[in-house]
C-alpha positions as CSV (number, residue, x, y, z in Angstrom):
1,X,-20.0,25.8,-12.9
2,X,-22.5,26.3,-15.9
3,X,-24.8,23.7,-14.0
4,X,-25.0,25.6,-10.8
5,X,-26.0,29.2,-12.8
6,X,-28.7,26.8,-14.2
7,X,-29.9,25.5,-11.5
8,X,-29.8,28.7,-9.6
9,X,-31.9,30.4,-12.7
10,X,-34.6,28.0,-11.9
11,X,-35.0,28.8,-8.5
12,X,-33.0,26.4,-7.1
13,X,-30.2,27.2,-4.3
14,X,-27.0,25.1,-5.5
15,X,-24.1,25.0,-3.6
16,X,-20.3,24.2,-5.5
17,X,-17.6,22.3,-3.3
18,X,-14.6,24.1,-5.3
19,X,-12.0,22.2,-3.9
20,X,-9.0,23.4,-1.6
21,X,-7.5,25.5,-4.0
22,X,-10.1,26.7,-5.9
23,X,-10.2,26.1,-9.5
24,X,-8.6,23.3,-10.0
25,X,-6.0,22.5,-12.8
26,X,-6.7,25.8,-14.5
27,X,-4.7,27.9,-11.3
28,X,-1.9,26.1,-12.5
29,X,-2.8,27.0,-16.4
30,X,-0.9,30.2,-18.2
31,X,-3.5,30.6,-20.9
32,X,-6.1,29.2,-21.8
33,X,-7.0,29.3,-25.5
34,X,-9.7,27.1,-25.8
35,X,-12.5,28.1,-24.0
36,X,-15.8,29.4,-25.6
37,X,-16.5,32.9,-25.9
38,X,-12.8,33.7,-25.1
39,X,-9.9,33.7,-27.6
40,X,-7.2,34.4,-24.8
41,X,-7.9,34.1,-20.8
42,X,-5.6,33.7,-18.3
43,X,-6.0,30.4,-16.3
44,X,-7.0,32.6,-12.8
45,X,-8.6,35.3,-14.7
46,X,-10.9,32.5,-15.6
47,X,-11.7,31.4,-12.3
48,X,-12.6,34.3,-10.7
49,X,-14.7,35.6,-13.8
50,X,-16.8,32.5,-14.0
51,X,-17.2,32.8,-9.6
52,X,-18.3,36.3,-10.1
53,X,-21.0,35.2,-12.9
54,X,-22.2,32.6,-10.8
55,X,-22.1,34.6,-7.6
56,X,-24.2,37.0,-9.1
57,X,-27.3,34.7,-9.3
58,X,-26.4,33.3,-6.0
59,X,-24.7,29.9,-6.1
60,X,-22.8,29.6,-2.7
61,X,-19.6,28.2,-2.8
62,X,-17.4,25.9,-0.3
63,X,-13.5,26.3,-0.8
64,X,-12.9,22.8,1.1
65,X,-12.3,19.2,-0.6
66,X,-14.7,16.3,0.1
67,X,-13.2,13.7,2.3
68,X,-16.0,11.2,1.8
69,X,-19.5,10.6,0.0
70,X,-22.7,8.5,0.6
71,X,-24.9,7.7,-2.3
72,X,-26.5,4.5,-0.6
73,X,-29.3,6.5,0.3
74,X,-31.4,9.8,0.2
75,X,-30.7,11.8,0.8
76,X,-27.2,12.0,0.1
77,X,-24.0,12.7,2.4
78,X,-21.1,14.5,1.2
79,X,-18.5,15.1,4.4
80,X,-16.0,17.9,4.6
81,X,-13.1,18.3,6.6
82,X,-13.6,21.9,8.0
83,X,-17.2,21.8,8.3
84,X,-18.4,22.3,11.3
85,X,-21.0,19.1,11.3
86,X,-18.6,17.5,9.2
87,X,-21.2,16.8,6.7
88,X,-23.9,18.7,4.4
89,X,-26.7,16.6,3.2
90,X,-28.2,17.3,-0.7
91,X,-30.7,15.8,-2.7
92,X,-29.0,15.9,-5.8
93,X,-25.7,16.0,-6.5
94,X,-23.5,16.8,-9.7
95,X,-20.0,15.0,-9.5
96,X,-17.1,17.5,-10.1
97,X,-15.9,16.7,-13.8
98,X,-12.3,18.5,-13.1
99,X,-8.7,16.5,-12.0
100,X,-5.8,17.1,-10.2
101,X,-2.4,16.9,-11.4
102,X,-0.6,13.6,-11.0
103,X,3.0,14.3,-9.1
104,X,5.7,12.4,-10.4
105,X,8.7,11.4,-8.0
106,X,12.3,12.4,-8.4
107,X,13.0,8.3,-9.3
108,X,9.7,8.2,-11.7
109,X,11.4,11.5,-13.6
110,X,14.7,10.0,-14.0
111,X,13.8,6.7,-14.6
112,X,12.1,8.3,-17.8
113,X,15.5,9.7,-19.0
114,X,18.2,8.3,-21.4
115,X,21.4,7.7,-18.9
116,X,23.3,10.9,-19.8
117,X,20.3,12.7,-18.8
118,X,19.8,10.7,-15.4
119,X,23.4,11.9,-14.6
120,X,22.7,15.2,-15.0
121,X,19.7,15.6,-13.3
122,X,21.5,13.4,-10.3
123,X,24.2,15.8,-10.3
124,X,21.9,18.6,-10.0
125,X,20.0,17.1,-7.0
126,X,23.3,16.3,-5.5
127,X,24.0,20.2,-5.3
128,X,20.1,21.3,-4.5
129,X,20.7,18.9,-1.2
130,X,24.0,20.2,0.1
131,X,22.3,23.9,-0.5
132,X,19.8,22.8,1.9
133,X,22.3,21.3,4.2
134,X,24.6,24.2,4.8
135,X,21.8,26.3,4.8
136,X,20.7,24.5,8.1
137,X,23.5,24.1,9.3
138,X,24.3,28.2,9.3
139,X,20.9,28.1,11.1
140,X,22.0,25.8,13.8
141,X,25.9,27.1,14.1
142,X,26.7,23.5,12.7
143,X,29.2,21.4,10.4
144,X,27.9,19.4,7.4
145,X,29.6,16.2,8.2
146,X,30.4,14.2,4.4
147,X,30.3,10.2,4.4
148,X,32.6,9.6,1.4
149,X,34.5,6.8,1.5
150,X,38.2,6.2,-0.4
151,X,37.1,3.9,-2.8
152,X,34.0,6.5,-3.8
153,X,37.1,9.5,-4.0
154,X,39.4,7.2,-6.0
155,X,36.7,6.1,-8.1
156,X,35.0,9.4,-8.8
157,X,31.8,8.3,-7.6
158,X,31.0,12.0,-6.4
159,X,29.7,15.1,-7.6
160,X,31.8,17.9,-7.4
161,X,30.6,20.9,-4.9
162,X,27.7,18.2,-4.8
163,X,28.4,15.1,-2.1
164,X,31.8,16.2,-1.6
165,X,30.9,19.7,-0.4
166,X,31.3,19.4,2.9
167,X,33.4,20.4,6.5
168,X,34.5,17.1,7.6
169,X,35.2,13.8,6.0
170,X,35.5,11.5,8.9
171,X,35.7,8.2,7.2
172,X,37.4,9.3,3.2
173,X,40.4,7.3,4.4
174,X,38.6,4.0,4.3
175,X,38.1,1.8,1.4
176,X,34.1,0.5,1.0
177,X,35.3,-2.7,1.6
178,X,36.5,-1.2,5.0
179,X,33.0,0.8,6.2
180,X,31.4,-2.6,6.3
181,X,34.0,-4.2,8.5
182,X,33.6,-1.2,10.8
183,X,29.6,-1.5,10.3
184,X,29.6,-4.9,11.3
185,X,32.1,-4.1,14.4
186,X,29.9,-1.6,15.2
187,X,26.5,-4.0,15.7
188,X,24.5,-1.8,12.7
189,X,21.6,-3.3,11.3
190,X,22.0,-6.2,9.3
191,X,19.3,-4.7,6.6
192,X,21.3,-1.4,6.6
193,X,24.8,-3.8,5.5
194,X,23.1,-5.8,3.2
195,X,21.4,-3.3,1.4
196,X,23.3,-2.6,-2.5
197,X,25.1,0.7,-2.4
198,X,22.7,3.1,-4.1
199,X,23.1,7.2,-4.7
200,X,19.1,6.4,-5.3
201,X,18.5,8.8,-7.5
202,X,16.6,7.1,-9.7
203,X,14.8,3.8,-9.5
204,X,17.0,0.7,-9.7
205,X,20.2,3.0,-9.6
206,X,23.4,1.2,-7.6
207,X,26.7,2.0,-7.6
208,X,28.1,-1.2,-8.8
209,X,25.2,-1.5,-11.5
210,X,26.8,1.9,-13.2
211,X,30.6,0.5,-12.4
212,X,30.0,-2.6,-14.4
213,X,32.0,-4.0,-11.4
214,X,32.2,-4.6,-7.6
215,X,33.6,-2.7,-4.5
216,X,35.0,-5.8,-3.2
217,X,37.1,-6.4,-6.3
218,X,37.6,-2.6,-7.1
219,X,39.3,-2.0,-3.0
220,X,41.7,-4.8,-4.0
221,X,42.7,-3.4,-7.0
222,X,42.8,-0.1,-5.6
223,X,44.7,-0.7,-2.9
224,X,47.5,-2.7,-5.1
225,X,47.8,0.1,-7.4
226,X,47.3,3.2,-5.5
227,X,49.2,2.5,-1.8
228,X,51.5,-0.3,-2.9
229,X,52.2,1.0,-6.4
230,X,52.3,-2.3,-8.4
231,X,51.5,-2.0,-11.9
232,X,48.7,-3.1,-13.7
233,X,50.1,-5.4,-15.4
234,X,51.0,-7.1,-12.3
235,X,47.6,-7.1,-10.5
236,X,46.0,-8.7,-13.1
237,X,48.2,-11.8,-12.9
238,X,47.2,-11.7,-9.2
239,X,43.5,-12.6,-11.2
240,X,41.5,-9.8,-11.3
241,X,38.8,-9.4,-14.1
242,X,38.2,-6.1,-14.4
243,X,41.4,-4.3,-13.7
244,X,42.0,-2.3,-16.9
245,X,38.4,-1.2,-16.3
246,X,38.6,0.1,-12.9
247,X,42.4,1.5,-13.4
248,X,40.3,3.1,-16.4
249,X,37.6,4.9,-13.8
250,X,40.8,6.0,-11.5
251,X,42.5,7.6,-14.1
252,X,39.8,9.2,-15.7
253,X,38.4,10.9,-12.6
254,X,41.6,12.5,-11.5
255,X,40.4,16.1,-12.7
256,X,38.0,15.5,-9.8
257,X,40.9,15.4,-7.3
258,X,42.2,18.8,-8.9
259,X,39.8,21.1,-9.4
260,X,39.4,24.1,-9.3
261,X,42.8,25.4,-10.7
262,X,44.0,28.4,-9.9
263,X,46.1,30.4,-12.5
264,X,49.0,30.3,-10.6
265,X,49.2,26.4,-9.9
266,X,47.4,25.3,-13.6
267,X,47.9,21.4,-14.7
268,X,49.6,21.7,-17.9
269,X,48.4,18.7,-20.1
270,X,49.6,18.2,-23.6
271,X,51.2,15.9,-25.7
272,X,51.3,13.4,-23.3
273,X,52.9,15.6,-20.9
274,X,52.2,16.8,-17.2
275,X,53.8,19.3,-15.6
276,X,53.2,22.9,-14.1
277,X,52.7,26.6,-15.6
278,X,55.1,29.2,-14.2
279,X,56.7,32.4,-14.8
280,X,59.8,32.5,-16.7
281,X,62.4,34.4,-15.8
282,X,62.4,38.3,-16.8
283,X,61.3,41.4,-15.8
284,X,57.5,40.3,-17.2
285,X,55.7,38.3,-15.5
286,X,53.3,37.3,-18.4
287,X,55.5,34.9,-20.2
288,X,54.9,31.2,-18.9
289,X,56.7,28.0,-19.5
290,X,56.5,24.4,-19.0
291,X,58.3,22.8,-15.6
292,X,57.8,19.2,-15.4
């Protein structure tokens, strides 16, 4: 900017390309502190004081970005989208000395954060996207349809009024295991069955990868101890390696199943016993005790 008041001092007639927004990084700046002549300035207060200053001695300015350049020759070619002979020819040229901000990705952000951090942030994106879903489908009188499987519900592998926010679950009764012996009966895509079981919410994120385990072993193991009832003891003579740590993840993501509790149907956990809150009997109501 301080080069085109120059050259427009000396008689010249410069013309500034200002980029599509105007301005640059500093419309994105809160203060700026460090500019001369100005202890204080607001980022956009900036702009449009030094556009005014150089306006004054009658710089013309384009508010377009510059799609291409030819410095082979003079004179020189810089090309604009909008213009209408898509291309202004100078003699000169001063290269713009500003930037543009580098956008990260949701996977390059999380990727960047300790694990506890990744979870939370996953969690959070989990609930921004259902938002969005039932926000469309009020728009278009429609059903958000959930693809949870069994395993995913008996592991935990969900985030509550996240994923498992939804209308319908048409396939929650089916173990992983299960979805790709329907997959496969149903002709999908090889590439779509073969591909690792990701929430992909950050780079190299898969399911099994967090488990420490796999969905083929954790369906068997599942399936012995939650619909036959065998105990665990039992299923790991049957040579299972990680059954204490997947009977571990079931147990541990029951409160998932549960919630939210209503005063009148509270799990009552203490002591290492489980039972139910309810009135005793009496004219008050406000007295509870423990039913097992």
């Amino acid at each position: 900017m301080a080069a085109s008041i120059y050259n427009a001092r000396a008689g010249l007639k410069p013309l500034v390309i200002a980029g599509s927004p105007p301005g640059g990084q500093l419309i994105l700046t809160s203060e700026v502190e460090n500019y001369p002549g100005f202890e204080s300035i607001m980022g956009q207060e900036l702009i449009d004081k030094m556009r005014k200053h150089a306006l004054k001695f009658g710089v013309r300015f384009i508010d377009e970005n510059v799609i291409k350049v030819d410095f082979s020759k003079r004179p020189f070619k810089i090309y604009l989208p909008n213009n209408e002979a898509r291309h202004r020819v100078f003699s000169s040229t001063s290269p713009p000395k500003g930037g543009s901000p580098k956008s990260l990705t949701k996977k390059q952000v999380s990727s960047l954060l300790p694990m506890n951090q990744k979870i939370s942030l996953g969690n959070i994106m989990a609930r921004v996207r259902m938002i969005i879903l039932f926000d469309l489908a009020k728009k278009h009188n429609a059903l958000v349809c959930g693809t949870e499987n069994k395993s995913e519900r008996l592991l935990g592998y969900f985030t509550r009024f996240g994923d498992a926010a939804s209308d319908i679950e048409p396939v929650t009764h089916l173990y992983k295991t299960q979805i790709y012996q329907l997959a496969k009966y149903l002709k999908v895509t090889k590439k779509i069955i073969d591909q690792p079981p990701t929430a992909d919410l950050w780079k190299g994120q898969t399911d099994e990868g967090e488990f420490g385990f796999t969905y083929e072993e954790a369906d068997q193991v599942l399936y012995l101890y939650f619909d036959k009832k065998i105990a665990t003891k039992e299923i790991k003579r049957l040579g299972f390696k990680n059954v204490e740590k997947i009977i571990k993840r079931f147990l541990g993501n029951q409160f998932k199943q549960e919630t939210p509790y209503s005063l009148f149907t509270l799990r009552y956990l203490a002591a290492g016993r489980q039972g139910f809150l309810v009135p005793l009997s009496g004219t008050r109501n406000d007295r509870w005790g423990l039913r097992k």
